[in-house]
Backbone as CSV, one residue per row, in Angstrom:
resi,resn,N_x,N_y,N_z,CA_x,CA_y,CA_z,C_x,C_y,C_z
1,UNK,136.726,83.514,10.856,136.407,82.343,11.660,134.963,81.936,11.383
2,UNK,134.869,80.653,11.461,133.467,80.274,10.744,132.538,79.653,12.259
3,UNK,132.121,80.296,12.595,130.985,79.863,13.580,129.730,78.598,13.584
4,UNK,129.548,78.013,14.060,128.546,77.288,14.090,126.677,77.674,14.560
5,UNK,126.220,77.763,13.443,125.058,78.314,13.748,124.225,77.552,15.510
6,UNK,123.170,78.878,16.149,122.759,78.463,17.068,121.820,77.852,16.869
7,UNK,120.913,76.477,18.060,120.096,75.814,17.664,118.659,76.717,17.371
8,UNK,118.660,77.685,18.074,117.916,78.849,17.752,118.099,79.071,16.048
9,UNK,119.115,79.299,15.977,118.906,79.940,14.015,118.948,78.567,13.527
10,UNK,119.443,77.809,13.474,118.833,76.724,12.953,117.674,76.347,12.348
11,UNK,116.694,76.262,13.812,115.304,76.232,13.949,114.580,76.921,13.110
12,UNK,115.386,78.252,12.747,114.441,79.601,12.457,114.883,79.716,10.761
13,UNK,116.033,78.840,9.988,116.176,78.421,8.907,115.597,77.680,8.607
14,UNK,115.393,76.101,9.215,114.736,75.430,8.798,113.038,76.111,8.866
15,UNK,112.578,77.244,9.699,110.880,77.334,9.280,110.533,76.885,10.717
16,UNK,110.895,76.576,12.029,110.162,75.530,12.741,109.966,76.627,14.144
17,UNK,109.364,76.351,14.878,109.207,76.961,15.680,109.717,76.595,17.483
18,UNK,110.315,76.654,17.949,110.977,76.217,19.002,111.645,77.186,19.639
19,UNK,110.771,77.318,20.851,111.583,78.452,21.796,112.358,78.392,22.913
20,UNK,112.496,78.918,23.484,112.881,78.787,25.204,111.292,78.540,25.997
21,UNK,110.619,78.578,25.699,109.254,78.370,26.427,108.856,77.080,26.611
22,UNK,109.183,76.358,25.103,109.056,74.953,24.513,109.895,73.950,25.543
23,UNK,111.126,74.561,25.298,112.156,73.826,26.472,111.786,73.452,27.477
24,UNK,111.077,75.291,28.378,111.129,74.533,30.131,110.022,73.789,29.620
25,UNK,108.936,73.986,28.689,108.081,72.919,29.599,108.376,71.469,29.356
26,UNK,108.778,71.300,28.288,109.590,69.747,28.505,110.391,69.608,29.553
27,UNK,111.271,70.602,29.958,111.810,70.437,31.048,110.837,69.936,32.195
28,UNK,109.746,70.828,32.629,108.876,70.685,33.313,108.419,69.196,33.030
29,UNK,108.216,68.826,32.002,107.783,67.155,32.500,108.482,66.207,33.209
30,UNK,109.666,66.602,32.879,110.557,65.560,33.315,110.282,66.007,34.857
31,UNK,110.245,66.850,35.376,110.147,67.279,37.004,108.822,66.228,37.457
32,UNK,107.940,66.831,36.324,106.340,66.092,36.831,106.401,64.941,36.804
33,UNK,107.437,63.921,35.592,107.467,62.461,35.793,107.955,62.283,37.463
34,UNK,109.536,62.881,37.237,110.318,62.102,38.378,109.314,62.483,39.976
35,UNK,108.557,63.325,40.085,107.487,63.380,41.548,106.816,62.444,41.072
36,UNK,106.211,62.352,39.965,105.480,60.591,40.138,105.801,59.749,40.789
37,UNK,107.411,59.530,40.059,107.844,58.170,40.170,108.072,58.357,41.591
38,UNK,108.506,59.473,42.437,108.512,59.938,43.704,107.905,58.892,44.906
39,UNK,106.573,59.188,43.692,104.944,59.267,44.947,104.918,57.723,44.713
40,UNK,104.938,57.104,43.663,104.827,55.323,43.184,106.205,54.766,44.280
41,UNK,107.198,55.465,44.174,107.996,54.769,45.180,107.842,54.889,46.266
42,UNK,106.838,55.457,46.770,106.760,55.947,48.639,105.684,55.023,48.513
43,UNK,104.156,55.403,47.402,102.947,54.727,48.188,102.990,53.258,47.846
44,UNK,103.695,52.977,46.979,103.502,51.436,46.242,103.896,50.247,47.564
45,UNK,105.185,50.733,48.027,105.594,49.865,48.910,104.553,50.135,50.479
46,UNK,103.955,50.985,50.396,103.018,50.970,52.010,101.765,50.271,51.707
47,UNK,101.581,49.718,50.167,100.601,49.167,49.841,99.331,50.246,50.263
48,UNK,99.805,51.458,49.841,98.590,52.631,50.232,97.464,52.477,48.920
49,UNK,96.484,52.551,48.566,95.877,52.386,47.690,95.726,53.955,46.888
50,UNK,96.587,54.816,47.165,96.625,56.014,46.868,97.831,56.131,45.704
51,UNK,98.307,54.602,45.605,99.631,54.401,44.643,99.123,55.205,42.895
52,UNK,98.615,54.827,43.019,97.907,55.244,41.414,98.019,56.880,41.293
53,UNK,97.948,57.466,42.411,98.462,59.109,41.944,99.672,59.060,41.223
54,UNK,100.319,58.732,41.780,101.651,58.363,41.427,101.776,58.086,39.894
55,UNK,101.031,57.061,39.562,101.095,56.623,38.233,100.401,58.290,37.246
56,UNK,99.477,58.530,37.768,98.950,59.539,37.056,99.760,60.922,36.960
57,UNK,100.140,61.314,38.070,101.472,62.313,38.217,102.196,62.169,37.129
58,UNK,102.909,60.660,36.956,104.198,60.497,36.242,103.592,60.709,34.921
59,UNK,102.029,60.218,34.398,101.874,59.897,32.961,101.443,61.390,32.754
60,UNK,101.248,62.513,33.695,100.985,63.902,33.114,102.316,64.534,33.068
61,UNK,103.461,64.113,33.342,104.777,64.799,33.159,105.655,63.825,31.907
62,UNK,104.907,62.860,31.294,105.320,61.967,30.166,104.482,62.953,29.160
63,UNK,103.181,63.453,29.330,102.689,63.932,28.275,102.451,65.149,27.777
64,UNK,103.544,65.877,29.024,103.696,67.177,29.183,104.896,67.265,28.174
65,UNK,105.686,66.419,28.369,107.587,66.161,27.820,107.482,66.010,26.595
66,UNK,106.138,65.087,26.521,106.234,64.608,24.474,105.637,65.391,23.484
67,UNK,104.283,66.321,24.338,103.852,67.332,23.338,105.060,68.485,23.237
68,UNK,106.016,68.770,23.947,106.560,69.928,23.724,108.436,69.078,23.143
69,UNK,108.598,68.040,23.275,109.888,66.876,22.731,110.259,67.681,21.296
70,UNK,111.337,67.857,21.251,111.851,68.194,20.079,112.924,67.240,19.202
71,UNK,112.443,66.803,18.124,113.372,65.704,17.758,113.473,66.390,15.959
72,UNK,114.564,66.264,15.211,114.809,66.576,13.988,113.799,66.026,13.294
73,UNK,113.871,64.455,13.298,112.993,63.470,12.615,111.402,63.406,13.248
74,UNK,110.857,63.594,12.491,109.135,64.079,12.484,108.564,62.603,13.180
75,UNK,109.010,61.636,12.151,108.146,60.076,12.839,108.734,59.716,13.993
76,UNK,109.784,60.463,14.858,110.467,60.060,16.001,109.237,60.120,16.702
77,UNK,109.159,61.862,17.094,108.343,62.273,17.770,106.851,61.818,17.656
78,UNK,106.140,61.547,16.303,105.112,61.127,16.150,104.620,59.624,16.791
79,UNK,105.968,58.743,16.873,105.898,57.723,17.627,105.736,58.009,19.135
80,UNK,106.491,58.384,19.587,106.496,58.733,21.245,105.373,59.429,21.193
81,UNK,104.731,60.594,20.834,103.612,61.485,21.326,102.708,60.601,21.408
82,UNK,102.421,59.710,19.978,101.297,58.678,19.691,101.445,57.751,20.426
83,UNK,102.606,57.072,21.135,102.510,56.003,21.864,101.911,56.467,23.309
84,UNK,102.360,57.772,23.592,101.395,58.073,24.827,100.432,58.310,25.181
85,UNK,99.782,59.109,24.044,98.262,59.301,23.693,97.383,58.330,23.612
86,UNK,97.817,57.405,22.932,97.613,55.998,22.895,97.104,54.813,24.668
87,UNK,98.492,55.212,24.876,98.284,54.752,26.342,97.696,55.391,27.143
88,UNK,97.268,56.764,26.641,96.323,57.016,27.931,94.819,56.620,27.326
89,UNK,94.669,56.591,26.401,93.137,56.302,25.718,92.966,54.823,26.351
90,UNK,93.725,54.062,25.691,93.332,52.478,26.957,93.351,52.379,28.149
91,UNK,93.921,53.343,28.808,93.841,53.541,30.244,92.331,54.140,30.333
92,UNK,91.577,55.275,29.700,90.286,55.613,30.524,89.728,54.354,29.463
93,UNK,89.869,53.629,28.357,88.891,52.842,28.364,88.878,51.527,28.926
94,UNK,89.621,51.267,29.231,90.209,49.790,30.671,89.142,50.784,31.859
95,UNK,88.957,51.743,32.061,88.924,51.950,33.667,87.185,51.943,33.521
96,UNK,86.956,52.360,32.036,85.695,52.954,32.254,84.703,51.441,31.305
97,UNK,85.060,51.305,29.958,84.375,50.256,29.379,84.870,49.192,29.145
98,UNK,85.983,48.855,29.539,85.794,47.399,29.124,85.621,46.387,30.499
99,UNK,85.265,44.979,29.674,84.435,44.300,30.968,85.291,44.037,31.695
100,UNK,85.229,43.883,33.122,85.710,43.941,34.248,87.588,42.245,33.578
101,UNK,86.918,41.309,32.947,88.575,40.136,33.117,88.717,41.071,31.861
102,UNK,89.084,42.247,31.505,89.968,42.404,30.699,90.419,44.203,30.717
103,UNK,89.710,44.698,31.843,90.242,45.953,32.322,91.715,46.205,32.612
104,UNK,92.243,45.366,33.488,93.256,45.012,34.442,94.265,45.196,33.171
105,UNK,94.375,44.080,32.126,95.487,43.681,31.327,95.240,45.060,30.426
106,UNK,94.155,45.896,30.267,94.274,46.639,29.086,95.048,48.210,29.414
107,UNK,94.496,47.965,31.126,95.171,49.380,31.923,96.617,48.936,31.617
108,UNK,97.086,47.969,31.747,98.853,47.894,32.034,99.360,47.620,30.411
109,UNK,98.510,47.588,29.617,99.007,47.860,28.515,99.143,49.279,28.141
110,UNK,97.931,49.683,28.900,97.900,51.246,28.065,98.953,52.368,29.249
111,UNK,99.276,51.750,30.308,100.458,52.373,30.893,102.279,52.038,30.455
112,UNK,101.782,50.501,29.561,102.926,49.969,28.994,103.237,51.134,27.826
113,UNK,101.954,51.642,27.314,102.548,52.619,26.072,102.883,53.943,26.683
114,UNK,102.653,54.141,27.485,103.336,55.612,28.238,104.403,55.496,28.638
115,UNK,104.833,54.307,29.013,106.561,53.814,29.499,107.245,53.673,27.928
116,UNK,106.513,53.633,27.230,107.380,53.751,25.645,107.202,55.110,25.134
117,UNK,106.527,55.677,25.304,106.990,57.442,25.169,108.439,57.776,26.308
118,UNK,107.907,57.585,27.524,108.912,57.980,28.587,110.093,57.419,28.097
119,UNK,110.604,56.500,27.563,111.585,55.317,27.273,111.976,56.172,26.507
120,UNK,111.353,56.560,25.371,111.810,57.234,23.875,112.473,58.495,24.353
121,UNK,111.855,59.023,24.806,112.105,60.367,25.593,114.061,60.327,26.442
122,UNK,113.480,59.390,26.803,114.925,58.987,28.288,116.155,58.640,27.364
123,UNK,115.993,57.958,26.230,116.922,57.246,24.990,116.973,58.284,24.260
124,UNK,116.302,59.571,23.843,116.757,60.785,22.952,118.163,61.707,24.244
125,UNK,117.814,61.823,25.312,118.662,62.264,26.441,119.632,61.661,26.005
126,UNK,119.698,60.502,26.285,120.814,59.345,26.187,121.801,59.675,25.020
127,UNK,120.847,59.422,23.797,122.133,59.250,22.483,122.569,60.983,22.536
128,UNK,121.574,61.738,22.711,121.866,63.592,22.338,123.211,64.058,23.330
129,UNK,122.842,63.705,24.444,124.145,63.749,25.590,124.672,63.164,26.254
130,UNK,124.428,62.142,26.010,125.253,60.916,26.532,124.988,60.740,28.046
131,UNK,123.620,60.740,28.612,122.773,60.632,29.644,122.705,59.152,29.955
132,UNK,123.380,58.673,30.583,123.108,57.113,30.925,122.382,56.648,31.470
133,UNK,121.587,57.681,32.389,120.218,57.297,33.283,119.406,57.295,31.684
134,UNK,119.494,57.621,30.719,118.334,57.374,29.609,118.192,55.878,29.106
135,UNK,119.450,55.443,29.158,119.410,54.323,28.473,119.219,53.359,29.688
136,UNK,119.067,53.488,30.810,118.843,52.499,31.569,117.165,52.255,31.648
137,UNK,117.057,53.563,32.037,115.136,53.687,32.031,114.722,53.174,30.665
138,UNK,115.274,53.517,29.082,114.835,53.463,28.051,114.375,51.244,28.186
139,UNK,115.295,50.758,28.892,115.719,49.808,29.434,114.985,48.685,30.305
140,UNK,114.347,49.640,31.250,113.740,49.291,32.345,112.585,49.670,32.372
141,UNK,111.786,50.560,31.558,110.409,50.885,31.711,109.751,49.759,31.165
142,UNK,109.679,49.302,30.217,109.512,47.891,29.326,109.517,47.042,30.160
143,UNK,110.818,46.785,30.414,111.114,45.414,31.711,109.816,45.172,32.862
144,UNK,109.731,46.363,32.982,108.882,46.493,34.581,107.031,46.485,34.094
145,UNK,106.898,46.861,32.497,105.823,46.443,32.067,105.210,45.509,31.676
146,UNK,106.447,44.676,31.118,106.429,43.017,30.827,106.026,42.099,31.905
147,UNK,107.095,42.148,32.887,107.182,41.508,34.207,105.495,41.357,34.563
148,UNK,104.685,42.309,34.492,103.717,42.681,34.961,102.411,42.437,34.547
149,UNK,102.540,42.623,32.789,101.387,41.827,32.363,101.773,40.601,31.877
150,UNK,102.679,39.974,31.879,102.833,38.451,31.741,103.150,37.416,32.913
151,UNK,103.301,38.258,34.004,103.438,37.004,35.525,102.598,38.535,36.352
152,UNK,102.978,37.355,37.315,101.489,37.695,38.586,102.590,38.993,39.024
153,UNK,101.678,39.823,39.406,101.973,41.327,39.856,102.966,40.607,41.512
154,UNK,104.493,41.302,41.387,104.961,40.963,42.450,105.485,42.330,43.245
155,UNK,105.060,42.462,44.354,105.454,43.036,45.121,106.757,44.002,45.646
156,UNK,107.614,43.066,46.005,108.932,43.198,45.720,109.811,43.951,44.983
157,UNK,109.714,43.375,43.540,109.927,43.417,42.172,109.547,44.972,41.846
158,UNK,108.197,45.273,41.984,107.617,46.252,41.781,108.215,47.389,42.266
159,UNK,108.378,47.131,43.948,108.619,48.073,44.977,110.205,48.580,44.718
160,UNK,110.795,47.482,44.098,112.587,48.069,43.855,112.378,49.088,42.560
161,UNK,111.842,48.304,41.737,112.057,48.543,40.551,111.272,49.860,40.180
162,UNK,110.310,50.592,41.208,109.518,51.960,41.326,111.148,52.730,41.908
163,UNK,111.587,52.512,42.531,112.680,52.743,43.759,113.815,53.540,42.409
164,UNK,114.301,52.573,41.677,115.254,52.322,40.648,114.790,53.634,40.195
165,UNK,113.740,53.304,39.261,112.842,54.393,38.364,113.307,55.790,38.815
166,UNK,112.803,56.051,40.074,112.827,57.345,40.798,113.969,57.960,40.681
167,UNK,115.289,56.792,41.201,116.590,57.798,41.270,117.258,57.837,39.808
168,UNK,117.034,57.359,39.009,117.534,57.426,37.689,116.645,58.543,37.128
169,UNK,115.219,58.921,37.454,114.502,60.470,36.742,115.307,61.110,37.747
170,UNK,115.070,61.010,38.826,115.939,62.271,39.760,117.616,62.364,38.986
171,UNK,118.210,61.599,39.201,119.682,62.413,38.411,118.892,62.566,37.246
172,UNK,118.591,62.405,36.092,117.854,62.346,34.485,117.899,63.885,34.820
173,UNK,116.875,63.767,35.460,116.108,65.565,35.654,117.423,66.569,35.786
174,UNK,118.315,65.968,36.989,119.170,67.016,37.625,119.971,67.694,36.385
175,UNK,120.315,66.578,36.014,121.068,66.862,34.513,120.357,67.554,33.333
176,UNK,118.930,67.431,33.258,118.184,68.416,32.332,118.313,69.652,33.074
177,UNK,117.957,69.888,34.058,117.891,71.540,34.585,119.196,72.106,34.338
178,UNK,120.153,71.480,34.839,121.335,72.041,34.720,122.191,72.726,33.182
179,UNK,121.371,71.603,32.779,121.497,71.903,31.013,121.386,73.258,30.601
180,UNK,122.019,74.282,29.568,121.428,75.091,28.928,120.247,75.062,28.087
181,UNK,119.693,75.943,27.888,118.512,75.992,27.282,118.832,76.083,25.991
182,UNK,118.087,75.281,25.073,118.013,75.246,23.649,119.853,74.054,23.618
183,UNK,119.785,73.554,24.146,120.958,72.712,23.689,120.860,71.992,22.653
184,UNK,122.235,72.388,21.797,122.641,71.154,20.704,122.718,69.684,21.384
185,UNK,121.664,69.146,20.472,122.196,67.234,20.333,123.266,67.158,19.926
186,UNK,124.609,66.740,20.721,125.538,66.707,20.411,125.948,65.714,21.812
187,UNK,126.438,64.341,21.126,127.148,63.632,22.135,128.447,64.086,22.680
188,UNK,128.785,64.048,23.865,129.959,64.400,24.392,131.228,63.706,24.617
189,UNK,132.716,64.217,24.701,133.244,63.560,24.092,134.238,62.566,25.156
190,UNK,134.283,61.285,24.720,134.426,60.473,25.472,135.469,60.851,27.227
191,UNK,134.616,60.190,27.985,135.678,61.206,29.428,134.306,62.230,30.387
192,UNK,133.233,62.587,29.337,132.860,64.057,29.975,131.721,62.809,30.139
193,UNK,131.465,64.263,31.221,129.643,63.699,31.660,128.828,64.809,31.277
């Protein structure tokens, strides 16, 4: 009987290094995003000015997920890691040097590139196991960044669409923990969840 090698020997044929350690802590981001998105959906709508933890929570469990993200293809990952790294560098330089009419648009750009790591991230879930909360977020992180630096910051809009965010990482997540460790990318077959 011919067995199918584990993603473990795999790994360890191809030369690469990937453990069970690697896992939780990607796992672990996804926990640290979805309490972000947690805290953005509780403080955003009380108009608490404490909303921005929230944002920062979520972008240290985006950059927790992408340094440890395991993808076959090298420029996958190099995109997502770099798009977040990225977005956080315009974020401290929006906060710290640039002049005050162009802080604003450069912060929500440089949080726009952390919603495109998170996105990338949520869309590898998606196609690997057929995670549908991936492709919605992959979906909606964009949406909710657009909305935002091209029309006037709305309220509302914001407050659902933090709301949305939250329960789509919360199942996302539920479904990563539950997962085995070291799982094959392998879509599932039509019927299963």
């Amino acid at each position: 009987m011919i067995t199918t090698p584990t993603l473990e020997e795999q790994l360890a044929t191809a030369g690469l290094t990937y453990g069970r350690r690697h896992d939780i802590s990607y796992r672990a981001g996804f926990v640290i995003q979805m309490l972000g998105s947690a805290l953005l959906a509780v403080l955003y709508p009380l108009e608490s000015p404490f909303y921005t933890i929230g944002i920062m929570v979520f972008e240290t469990g985006v950059l927790l997920s992408a340094v440890y993200l395991f993808v076959w293809t090298r420029s996958v990952k190099k995109f997502i890691a770099g798009s977040v790294m990225l977005g956080l560098a315009l974020q401290v330089a929006g906060s710290t040097t640039m002049p005050e009419q162009y802080a604003g648009t450069v912060l929500i750009i440089g949080i726009g590139l952390a919603c495109v790591g998170a996105g990338g991230m949520a869309a590898k879930e998606a196609y690997c196991f057929g995670y549908r909360e991936g492709w919605l977020l992959m979906l909606l992180f964009p949406a909710m960044v657009l909305v935002n630096l091209l029309g006037k910051e709305n309220h509302i809009f914001n407050s659902l669409g933090f709301s949305v965010i939250f329960l789509l990482l919360l199942s996302l997540t539920g479904k990563k923990l539950r997962q085995k460790l070291l799982s094959k990318c392998a879509v599932p077959e039509r019927g299963q969840k």
